[in-house]
C-alpha positions, 0 to 999 in steps of 0.5 A: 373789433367789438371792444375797441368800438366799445371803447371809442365810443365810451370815450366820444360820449366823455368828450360831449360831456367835457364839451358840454361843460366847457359850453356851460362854464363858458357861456357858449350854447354852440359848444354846448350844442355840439358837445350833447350831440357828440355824446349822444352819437356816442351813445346810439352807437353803444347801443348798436354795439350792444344789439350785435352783442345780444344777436351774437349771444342769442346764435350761440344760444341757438347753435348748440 
């Protein structure tokens, strides 16, 4: 499960970046608006992904 959200959520923030150009080029602040916060959503959730990682990783140190 962990890498498949990895990658969901990689492809979330590459969506926001996309939506935030596209707002850009096109002179839409609400395109724009939502596309920086589909890809900050995107990146809180990488970094939850990234706390389970290292409390995986410290158990494991701690187990053995």
């Amino acid at each position: 499960m962990g890498f498949l959200d990895k990658l969901k959520n990689k492809a979330q923030k590459a969506k926001g970046r996309s939506k935030e150009e596209a707002g850009r080029q096109s002179g839409d602040p609400y395109l724009e608006a939502e596309g920086g916060k589909d890809r900050a959503a995107g990146g809180a959730k990488q970094v939850g992904e990234q706390a389970k990682d290292a409390a995986k990783e410290t158990r494991r140190t701690f187990e053995s």
